[in-house]
N, C-alpha and C positions, 0 to 999 in steps of 0.2 A: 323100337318097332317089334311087336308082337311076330313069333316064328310064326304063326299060322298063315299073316297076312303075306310076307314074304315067301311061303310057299306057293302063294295064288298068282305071283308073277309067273313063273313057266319052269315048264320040266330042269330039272338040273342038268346041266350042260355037261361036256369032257371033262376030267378032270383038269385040262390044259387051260381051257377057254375058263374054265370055273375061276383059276387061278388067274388070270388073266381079268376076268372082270372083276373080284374086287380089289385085285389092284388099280385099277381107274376110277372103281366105289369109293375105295381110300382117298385117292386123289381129288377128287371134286367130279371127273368127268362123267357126265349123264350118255349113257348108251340107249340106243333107241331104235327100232325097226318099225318100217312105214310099209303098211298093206296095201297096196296102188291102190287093188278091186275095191278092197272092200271098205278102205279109210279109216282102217283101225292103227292105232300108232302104241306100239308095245313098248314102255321102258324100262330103263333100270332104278334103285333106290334113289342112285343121285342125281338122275335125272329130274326125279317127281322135288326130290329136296329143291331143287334149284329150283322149280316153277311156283314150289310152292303147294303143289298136287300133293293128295292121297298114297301112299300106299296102293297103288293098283297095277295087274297084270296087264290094261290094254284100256285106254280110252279112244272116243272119236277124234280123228284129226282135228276136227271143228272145237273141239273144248280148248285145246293143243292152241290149235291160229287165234283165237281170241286172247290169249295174251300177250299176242306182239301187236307192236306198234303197226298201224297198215301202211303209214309211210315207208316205212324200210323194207316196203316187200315180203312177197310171200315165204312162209319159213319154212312152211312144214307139207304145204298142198302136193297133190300131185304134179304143177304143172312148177315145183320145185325145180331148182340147177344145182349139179350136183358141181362140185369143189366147196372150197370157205367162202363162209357168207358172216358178217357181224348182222346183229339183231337186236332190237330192245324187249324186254319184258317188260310186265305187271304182276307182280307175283302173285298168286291165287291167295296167299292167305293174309301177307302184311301190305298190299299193296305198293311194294317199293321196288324201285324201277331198275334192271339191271341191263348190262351191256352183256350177252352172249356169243363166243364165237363157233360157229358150226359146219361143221366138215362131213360133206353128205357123197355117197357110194350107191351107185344104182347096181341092180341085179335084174339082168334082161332075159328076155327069152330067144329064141333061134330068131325072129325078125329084129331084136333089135330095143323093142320094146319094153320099159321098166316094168318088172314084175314088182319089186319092192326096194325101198329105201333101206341102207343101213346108215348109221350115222353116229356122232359124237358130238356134244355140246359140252362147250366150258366158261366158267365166269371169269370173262376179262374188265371186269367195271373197274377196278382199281389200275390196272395196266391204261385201260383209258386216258382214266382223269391224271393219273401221273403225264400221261403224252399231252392230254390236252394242256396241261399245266406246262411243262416244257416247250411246248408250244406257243403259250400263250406269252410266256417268258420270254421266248426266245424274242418273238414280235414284238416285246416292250423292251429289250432291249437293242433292238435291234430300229426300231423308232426311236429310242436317247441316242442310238448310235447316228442317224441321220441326223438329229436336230441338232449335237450339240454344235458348240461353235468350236469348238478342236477340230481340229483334221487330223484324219487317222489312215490309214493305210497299212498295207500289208505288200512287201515288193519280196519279188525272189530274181537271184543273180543268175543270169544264163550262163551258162556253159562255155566254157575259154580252153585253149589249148592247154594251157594247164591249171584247171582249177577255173575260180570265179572270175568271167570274164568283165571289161572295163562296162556295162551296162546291167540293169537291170528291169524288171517288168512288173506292173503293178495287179497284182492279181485280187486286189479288193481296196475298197476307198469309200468314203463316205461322202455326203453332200458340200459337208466343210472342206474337203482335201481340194476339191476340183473346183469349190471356189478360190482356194489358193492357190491351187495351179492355174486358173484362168484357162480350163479348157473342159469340155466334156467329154463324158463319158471316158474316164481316162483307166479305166480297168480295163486292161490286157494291151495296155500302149507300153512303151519304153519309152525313159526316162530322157535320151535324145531326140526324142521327137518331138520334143518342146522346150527344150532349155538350151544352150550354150553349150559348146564343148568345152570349155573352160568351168560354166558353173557346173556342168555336170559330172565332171573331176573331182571336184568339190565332194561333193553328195557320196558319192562311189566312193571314194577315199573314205569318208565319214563313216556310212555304213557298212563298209566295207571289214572295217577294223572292228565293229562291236561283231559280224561275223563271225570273222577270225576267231578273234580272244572270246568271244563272251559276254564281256562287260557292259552292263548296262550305260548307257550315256546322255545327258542332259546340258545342253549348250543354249547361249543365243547367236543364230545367225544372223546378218544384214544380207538381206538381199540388194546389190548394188544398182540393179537397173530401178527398181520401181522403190528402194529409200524404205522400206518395210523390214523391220525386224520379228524373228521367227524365232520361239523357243521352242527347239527341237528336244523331245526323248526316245529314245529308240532301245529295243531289247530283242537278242535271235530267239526266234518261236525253234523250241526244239523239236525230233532232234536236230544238229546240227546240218544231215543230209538233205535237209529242206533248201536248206540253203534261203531261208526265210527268214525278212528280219519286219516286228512288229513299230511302225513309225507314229509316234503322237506327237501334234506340235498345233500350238498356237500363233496366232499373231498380237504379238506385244508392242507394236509400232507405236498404240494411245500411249500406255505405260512406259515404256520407254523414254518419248517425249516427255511423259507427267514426271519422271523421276528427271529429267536431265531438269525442267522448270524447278522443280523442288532444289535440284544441287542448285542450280545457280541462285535461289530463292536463300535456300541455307548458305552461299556465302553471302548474299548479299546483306540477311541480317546478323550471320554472322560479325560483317565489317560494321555495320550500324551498331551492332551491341559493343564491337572494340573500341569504336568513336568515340558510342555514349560513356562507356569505362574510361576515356582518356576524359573526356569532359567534367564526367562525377571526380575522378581524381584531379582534376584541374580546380573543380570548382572546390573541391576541400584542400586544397592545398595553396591555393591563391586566396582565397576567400578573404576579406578581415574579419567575418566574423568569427568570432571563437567557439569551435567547437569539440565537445566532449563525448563521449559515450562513456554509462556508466549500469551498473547494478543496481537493481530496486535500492540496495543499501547504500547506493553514493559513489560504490568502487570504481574507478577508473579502467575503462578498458580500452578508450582510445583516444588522442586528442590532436586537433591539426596543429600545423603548422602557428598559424594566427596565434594559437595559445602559447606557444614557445616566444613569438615576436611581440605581445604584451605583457607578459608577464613573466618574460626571462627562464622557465621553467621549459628545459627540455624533455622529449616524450620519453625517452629512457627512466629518467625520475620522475616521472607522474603518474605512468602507469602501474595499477594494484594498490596507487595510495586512493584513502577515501578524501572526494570533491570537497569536505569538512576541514582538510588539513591546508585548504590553500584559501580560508578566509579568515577574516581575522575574528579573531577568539569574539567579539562583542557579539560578531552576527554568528555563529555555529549553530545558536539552537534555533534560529530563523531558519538554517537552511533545512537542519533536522525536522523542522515538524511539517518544512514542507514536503519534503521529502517522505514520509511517515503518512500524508495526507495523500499525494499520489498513489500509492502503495494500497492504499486501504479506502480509494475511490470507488464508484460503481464499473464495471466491466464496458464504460463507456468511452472514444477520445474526448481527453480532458489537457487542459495543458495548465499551466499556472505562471505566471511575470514575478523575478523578484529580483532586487538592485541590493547590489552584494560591496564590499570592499573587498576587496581580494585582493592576497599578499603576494607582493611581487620579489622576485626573485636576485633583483639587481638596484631598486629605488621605493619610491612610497609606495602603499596599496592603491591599487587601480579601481575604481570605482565602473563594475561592469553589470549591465542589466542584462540577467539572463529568462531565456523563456525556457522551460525542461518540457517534453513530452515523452510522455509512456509510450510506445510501440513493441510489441511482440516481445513483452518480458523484461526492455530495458529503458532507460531513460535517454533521452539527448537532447542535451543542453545545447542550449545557442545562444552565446553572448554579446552583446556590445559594449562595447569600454567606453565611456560618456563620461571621460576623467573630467576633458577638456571640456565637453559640453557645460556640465558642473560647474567647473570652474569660470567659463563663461557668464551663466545661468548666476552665479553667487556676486560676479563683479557687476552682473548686469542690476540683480536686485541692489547691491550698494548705489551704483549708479541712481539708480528710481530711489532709493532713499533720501538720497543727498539731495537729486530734484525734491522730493516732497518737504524736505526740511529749510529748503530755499523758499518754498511758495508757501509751508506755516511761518516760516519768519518775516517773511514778506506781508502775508494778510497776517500776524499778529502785530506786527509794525506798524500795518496801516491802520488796524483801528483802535489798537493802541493811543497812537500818536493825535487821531482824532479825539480820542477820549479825555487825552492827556490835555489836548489844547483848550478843551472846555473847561476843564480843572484850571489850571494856569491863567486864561483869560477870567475867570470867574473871582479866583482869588487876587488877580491885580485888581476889580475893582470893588473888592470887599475892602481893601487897606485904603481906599480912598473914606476920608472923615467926613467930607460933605455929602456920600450918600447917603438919600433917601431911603427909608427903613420897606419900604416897599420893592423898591429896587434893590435892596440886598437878601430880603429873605429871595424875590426871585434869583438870585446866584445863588445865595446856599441848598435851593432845592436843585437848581441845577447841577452842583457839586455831588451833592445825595443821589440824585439818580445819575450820574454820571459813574460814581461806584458803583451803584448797583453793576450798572452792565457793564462795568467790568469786570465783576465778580462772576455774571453772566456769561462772560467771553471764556473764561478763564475755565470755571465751569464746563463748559461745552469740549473745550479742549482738553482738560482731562479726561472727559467721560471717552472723546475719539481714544484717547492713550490707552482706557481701562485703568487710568488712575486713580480716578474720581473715588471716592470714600464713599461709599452706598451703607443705606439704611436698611438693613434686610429687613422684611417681615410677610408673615402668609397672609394673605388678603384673596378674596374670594373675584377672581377676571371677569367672572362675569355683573356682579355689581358695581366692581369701578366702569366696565363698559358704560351700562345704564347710564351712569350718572356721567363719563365723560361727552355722550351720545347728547345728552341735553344740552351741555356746556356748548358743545363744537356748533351750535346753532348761529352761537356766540361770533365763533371764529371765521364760520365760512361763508355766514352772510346770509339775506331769504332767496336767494334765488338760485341756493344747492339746498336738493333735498337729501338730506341722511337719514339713510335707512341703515337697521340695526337688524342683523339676525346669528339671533343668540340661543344655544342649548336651554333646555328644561331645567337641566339640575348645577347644581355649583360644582366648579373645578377651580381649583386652590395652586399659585404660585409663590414660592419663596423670591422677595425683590424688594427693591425699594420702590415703593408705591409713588413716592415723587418724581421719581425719574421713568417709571412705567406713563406715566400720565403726561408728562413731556413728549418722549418717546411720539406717544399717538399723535399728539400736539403740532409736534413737527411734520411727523406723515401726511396729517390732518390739511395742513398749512400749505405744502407742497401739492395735494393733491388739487386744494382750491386754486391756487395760482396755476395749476397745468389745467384745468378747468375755464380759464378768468374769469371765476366767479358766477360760472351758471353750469349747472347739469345736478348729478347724481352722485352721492358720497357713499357707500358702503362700508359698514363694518358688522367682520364675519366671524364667530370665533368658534373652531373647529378640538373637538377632544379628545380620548387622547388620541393622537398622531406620532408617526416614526418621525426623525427629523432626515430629511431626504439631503443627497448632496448638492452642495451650492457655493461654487463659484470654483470648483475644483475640490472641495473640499467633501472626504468621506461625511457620509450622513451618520445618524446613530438610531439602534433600534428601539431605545427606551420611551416613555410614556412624555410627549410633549404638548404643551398647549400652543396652538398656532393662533393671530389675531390679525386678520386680514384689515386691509386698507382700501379701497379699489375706487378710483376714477372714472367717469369717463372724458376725460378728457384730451389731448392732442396725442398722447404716450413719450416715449421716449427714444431716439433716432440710437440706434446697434451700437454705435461708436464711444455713445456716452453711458452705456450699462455698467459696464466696467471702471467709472472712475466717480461715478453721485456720488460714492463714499468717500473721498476724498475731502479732506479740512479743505476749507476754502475755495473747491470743485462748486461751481453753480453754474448756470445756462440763463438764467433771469438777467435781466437786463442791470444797468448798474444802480444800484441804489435801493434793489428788490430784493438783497438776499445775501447773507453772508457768508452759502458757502456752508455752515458748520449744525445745519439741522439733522442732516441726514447724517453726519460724522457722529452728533450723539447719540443718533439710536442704533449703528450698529456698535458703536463702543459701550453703549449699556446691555445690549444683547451679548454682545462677548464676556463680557463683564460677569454676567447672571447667568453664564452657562451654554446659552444660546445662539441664535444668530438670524441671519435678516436674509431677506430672499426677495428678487425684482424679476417680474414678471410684464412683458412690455412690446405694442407693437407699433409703429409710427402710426397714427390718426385712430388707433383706436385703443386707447386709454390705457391706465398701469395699476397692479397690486402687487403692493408693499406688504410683507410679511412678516410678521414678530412671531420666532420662535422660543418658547421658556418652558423649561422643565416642569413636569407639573409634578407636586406635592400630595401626599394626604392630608386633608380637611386638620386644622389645628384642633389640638385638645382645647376645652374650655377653662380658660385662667379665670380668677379672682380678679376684680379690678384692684390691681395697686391705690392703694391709698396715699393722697401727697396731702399732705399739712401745710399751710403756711408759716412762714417767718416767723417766728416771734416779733411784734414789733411793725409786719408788715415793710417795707420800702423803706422804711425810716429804720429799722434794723442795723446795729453795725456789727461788720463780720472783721473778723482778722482774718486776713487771708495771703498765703503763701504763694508768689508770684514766679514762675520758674520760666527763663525766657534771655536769650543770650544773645537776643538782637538787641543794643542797647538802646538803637532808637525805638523798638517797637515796647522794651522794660518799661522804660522812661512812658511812653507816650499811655501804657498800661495801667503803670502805679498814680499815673494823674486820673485819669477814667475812674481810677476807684476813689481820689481821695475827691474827689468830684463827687460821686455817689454816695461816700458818706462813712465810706468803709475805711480800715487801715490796713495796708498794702504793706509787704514784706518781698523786697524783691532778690531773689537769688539766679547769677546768671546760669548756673550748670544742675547738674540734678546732684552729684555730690555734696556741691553749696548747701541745696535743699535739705538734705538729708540730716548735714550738719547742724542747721538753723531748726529744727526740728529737735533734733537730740538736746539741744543745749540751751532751748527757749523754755521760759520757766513758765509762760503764761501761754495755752493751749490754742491754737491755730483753727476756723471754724471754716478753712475748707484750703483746697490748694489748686490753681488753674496752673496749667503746666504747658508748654510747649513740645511737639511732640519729635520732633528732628531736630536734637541739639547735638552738639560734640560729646565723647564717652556714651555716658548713659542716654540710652531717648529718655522721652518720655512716656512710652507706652511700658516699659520695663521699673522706671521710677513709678507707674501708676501701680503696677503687680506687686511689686514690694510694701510698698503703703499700707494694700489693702494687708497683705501678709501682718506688715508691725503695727499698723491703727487700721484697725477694720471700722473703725465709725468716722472715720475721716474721711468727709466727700472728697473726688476728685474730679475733677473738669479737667478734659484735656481741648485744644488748640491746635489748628495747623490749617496753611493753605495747602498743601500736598504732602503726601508721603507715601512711596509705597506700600508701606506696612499695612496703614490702611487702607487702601485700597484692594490688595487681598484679601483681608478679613475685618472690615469694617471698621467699629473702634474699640475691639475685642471686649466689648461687655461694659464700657466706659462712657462717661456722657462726655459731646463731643459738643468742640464751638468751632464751626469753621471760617475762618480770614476769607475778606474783611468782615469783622463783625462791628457792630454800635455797639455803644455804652447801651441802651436800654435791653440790645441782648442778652451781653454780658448780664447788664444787673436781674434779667429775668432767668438765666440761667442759672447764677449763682443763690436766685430766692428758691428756686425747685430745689435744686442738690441738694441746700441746708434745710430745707421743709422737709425729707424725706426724712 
C-alpha cells in the first residue's frame, strides 16, 4: 500500500493506541467506527483487506451492508446491536464468501442514545468449517453409534461407604443396548431396576474388576433367563476418578448355536471319515483282490494283504522292489513296455488290462490279470489271480476237444462206412463171371466215383485241419468272381437272382484258386438252401479293408480283401453262430448236408492267412465273409514252355519209385508196368539214393512218397535237385504237414488217391519239361 493512501485514513492516533492498532493490523483484526448521523463507517487497513475494499479513510455504511448476507442480519446499520454477532460476506474483489465475527461498542450521549459505533471484525471461516466438520462428524458418528447392532454403553459406579458401591448407572447407551436390555430409555436408570439381584452381582463384579485394575476385558456371557449369549468388552474411560467403565457387547446367541451345529457337524463327520477309514482299510486288507501301489517305474510302495495270500511274498520284502521282479522273466518286457506306455500317455485317465504269470513265492507262477491306473503320479494295480479259472478254461477246452474228435470220428465213420460199403458190395459183384458187361462197367463207375468222394471227404477235412496242401498262386478276385458269378447260376437254380457288385480295378490274392472257388461254392450252396431255392444271392467284394475282430479274436490293421456272400434268406437262430464251423455241425435235414462245407472255408481262410466272419439275424438272412490278404498285382512272367514226351504216351520212362507202403509200392510199380514204363521200386529214400549212385543206366524221373521213415521225401526231393539237377521229381502224399505249411516247396505234387491216367499225365509233363 502506497504511504500516501494510508495517510488519507485519519490523523495519527496516541502513540499508545498507534501501537495498539497495528498490532490487531498484524493480527488480521479489522477496526472500524460507525457515524450514527451521518453513515459514514471509518476503517482500518485490515479491515478494507478483509472486505476486500479499497484503501480508504471512510466509506458509506451502505457500500459496508451490501456485502453481507441479508439473511444473517443487519451488520453494520444504525439500528445494529451492540455485543458479537457472526456475519457472511462477499468480498468486493474476489467474490468469495467469508464467515466474520464482530464485536460491536456503542458511544451514547447524556440521553442514552448511540452517537457512534466502535467495533472489531475478525475472519473466523476456517474456525467454522473446522466446527461444522466436527459437527458434522460427531452426527455421523454418532448415527453409526445408533444403528449399529452392538450395544454400547457407558455406566458409572455410585458412591459406597467405602469406595464403589454394589450398583451402578447408566449415563449413555445406544439404541442396540436397550434393545438388549429390553427396557427404554435406560439412561440414568441403575442397573437393579431391571435385572435380578443375583444377575446383577454378576455384572458388578465383572465391571467392577476392569475398574479396579484397568484391564481391558472380552468374555462370553449366557444370559440364563432368556438362553442368549452376549460377548461382552469393557475398558475404564480414564481418569480413573470417573469411576467410568466403557461397555461394548454383542449378541452371539445365532453364532453360538451355528458354531455348537458345526462342532457337532464336525464330529459327526468326523466319525463318518473314521468309519469310511475303517472300511477303506477293511476293504484293502480283506479284499481278494490284489493290490499294489507303485512308481511311474514299477517301484513298489504298497501292497495288501491278498498279495502276501497269493503269492506268498510278504509286504516287508516287496516293498522298494520293482513290480518286474515278481513275474517271470518271459513276460518282463510285456510289463516294461506297458508300463513305459502309461508313463508317456496323454494327460488323460487311461488305464490298460494285462494277464501276467507271476512268481510265487511258496509253489508255481500264479497266473493274475491285472488292470494298472495312473492317478496323481502313481500307478495302482489291481489284480485277479485266474490260476484256477485257467486251468478250468484249459480242461474245459480239452473237454470240447475230445467232444469234437468224437463227432469227426463219428461223421468220418459214418460216411466212410457208406462209401466203403458201395466199394465192397460193388466189387462182390464184379468177381461174379456171369455178369453182364453192362452191369459191371455200371459197378466200376460206381467204384470210381465212390473214390472220388472220398477223396472229397478227405479233402474237406484237412482243409477244417489247415492241413490240406494248397496250391498258392496271385490271381486277380475280382475276375475269378466274374466268372464264378456265372457258374453259381448253375448251382442255385433260376429262381435265386445273383447279383454281383464288384470294384472298377483289380485287386490281387495269393491262394490257391481251387479251393478259393470251393470256398464260394459252399457259401454259395448254403446260402441257397437257407433260401429254398428262391430269393436273392449277393456277392460283394470290398478293398482294401482292415480285418476286424471276429469271434474273439484280435483283428489286423493290414490291407485285406473281404468277399461277401449275403442271403436273403431264414438267417440263422444265436445258438447256432458259434458252432456252423464245426466238421459235421449242420441244421439241414438228414440227407441234406454233411456238415463239412462250411468247416472248408474257414479252414482255407485260416489256411491263407485269413478268416471267415457271420453276420446273421433270425427271418432276416445271413453274410458270409471271406477275408484274404491282399497282394500286389504279379509281375509279368514268360509262359513256361512244356514239350512233349518223346514218343508221346507210348514213351517209356525208367522211373524211380520211393514208397514204403508195400501195398501201395506193389500196387504202384504195377500202374506203371501197365503204362508201359519200367518201375524201380525202393522202400526208404536212403534205398533211393543208393539205387541211384550204383545204377549204371540213367533213371528218366523219380515219384517219391513224401512221409516215409528217416528221410521224407520233400528232403530226398532237395537233395536230387542238389546232385541231378535235370532229374524231374514228382512227389506224392495223402497228408502231411510239411505240406501244408508251405505247399510242395517248389516241387510237382500228385495227391492220393490218384489214377493211373494221372500219374501217367503227370509223369508226361515233368519229363516234357
Amino acid at each position: 500500500m502506497r504511504r500516501s493512501e494510508e495517510s488519507n485514513i485519519a490523523a495519527a492516533p496516541a502513540p499508545e493506541a498507534e501501537a495498539l492498532a497495528r498490532v490487531l493490523d498484524a493480527a488480521g483484526h479489522g477496526l472500524f467506527t460507525l457515524d450514527v448521523a451521518s453513515a459514514v463507517l471509518r476503517p482500518n487497513l485490515a479491515f478494507c483487506r478483509l472486505h476486500g475494499l479499497p484503501p480508504r479513510e471512510a466509506f458509506p455504511v451502505a457500500t459496508v451492508e451490501a456485502l453481507a448476507f441479508p439473511e444473517d442480519g443487519a451488520a453494520f446499520s444504525e439500528s445494529a446491536e451492540p455485543g458479537d454477532t457472526l456475519y457472511r460476506i462477499r468480498r468486493a474483489d474476489t467474490g468469495a464468501v467469508l464467515r466474520l465475527r464482530r464485536t460491536l461498542v456503542a458511544e451514547r450521549d447524556a440521553a442514552g442514545r448511540p452517537l457512534r459505533w466502535v467495533g472489531v471484525v475478525r475472519d473466523v471461516t476456517a474456525e467454522r468449517d473446522h466446527e461444522t466438520e466436527l459437527a458434522e462428524r460427531e452426527q455421523h458418528y454418532r448415527t453409526l453409534f445408533e444403528q449399529m447392532d452392538e450395544g454400547y454403553c457407558v455406566i458409572e459406579f455410585l458412591d459406597g461407604p467405602h469406595g464403589p458401591s454394589s450398583d451402578y448407572l447408566h449415563v449413555e447407551a445406544n439404541r442396540a443396548y436397550a434393545q438388549h436390555a429390553g427396557i427404554e430409555n435406560v439412561v440414568g436408570q441403575r442397573l437393579r431396576e431391571f435385572v435380578s439381584p443375583e444377575e446383577a452381582e454378576g455384572w458388578v463384579a465383572l465391571y467392577g474388576d476392569v475398574l479396579r485394575t484397568g484391564r481391558p476385558i472380552r468374555v462370553q456371557r449366557e444370559l440364563v433367563a432368556t438362553g442368549r449369549y452376549l460377548e461382552v468388552a469393557a475398558f475404564r474411560i480414564e481418569p480413573p476418578s470417573l469411576r467410568r467403565v466403557a461397555v461394548l457387547f454383542q449378541d452371539v446367541t445365532a453364532r453360538r448355536r451355528m458354531e455348537q451345529q458345526l462342532h457337532v457337524k464336525a464330529a459327526d463327520l468326523e466319525a463318518e471319515v473314521t468309519a469310511q477309514r475303517r472300511d477303506r482299510d477293511r476293504v484293502w486288507a480283506l479284499s481278494p483282490v490284489l493290490k499294489a501301489v507303485t512308481a511311474p517305474d514299477g517301484r513298489i510302495a504298497a501292497v495288501n494283504p491278498s498279495w502276501t495270500r497269493a503269492l506268498g511274498w510278504p509286504a516287508a520284502e516287496s516293498l522298494g522292489r520293482m513290480l518286474e521282479e515278481f513275474v517271470i522273466p518271459e513276460e518282463r518286457a510285456i510289463l516294461s513296455d506297458a508300463l513305459a506306455r502309461l508313463s508317456a500317455g496323454p494327460p488323460i485317465r487311461r488305464e490298460l488290462e494285462l494277464e501276467l504269470s507271476c512268481l510265487s513265492a511258496v509253489a508255481e507262477p500264479r497266473r493274475v490279470l491285472w488292470t494298472i491306473v495312473p492317478e496323481d503320479g502313481l500307478l495302482y494295480g489291481f489284480g485277479r489271480d485266474i490260476t484256477e479259472q485257467r486251468h478250468a478254461e484249459e480242461a474245459l477246452r480239452q473237454s470240447q476237444k475230445l467232444e469234437a474228435v468224437g463227432q469227426l470220428t463219428g461223421g468220418v465213420a459214418h460216411d466212410f462206412n457208406n462209401l466203403l460199403t458201395i466199394i465192397r458190395s460193388s466189387v462182390e459183384f464184379l468177381r461174379r463171371p456171369e455178369l453182364p458187361e453192362a452191369r459191371k462197367a455200371r459197378y466200376l463207375d460206381a467204384v470210381s466215383d465212390t473214390v472220388d468222394r472220398a477223396a472229397k471227404l478227405t479233402g474237406q477235412l484237412l482243409a477244417f485241419a489247415r492241413r490240406q496242401a494248397l496250391k498258392p498262386e496271385t490271381f486277380d478276385v475280382c475276375e475269378r468272381l466274374r466268372g464264378i458269378s456265372e457258374m453259381l447260376d448253375s448251382v442255385t437254380g433260376a429262381r435265386i437272382r445273383v447279383v454281383t457288385d464288384l470294384p472298377g480295378g483289380a485287386c490281387y490274392v495269393r491262394s490257391d484258386a481251387s479251393q478259393f472257388e470251393t470256398a464260394l461254392v459252399n457259401m454259395a450252396v448254403n446260402a441257397r438252401d437257407a433260401m429254398d431255392g428262391e430269393g436273392v444271392l449277393t456277392l460283394r467284394l470290398d478293398a482294401p479293408i482292415a480285418l476286424p475282430p471276429i469271434r474273439g479274436h484280435a483283428g489286423a490293421a493290414g490291407a485285406f480283401v473281404a468277399v461277401s456272400v449275403t442271403d436273403s434268406g431264414t438267417g440263422i437262430a444265436t445258438a447256432d453262430l458259434m458252432r456252423i464251423f464245426e466238421p459235421f455241425y449242420t441244421t439241414k435235414e438228414v440227407g441234406k448236408g454233411t456238415g463239412l462245407g462250411l468247416s472248408q472255408v474257414i479252414g482255407f481262410a485260416k489256411q491263407s492267412g485269413g478268416d471267415v466272419d457271420v453276420k446273421s439275424q433270425p427271418g432276416a438272412g445271413a453274410t458270409f465273409t471271406l477275408y484274404l490278404p491282399e497282394v500286389p498285382a504279379p509281375a509279368d512272367d514268360p509262359p513256361t514252355r512244356r514239350d512233349a514226351a518223346p514218343g508221346g504216351e507210348a514213351g517209356t520212362l525208367r522211373v524211380l519209385v520211393v514208397e514204403d507202403n508195400l501195398e501201395v509200392g506193389r500196387f504202384c510199380t504195377q500202374i506203371l508196368e501197365d503204362l508201359g514204363h519200367r518201375p524201380v521200386w525202393t522202400e526208404n529214400a536212403e534205398a533211393a539214393l543208393a539205387a541211384l549212385a550204383g545204377s549204371t543206366e540213367p533213371f528218366d524221373a523219380v515219384f517219391s512218397d513224401v512221409v516215409m521213415p528217416g528221410m521224407g521225401g520233400i528232403a530226398l526231393a532237395r537233395l536230387l535237385r542238389e546232385r541231378f539237377p535235370d532229374l524231374p521229381v514228382v512227389l506224392t502224399s495223402g497228408y502231411s504237414h510239411v505240406l501244408a505249411q508251405d505247399d510242395a516247396h517248389g516241387f510237382d505234387l500228385l495227391r492220393k488217391p490218384y489214377s493211373a491216367q494221372e500219374l501217367a499225365a503227370m509223369l508226361r509233363q515233368v519229363v516234357g519239361r
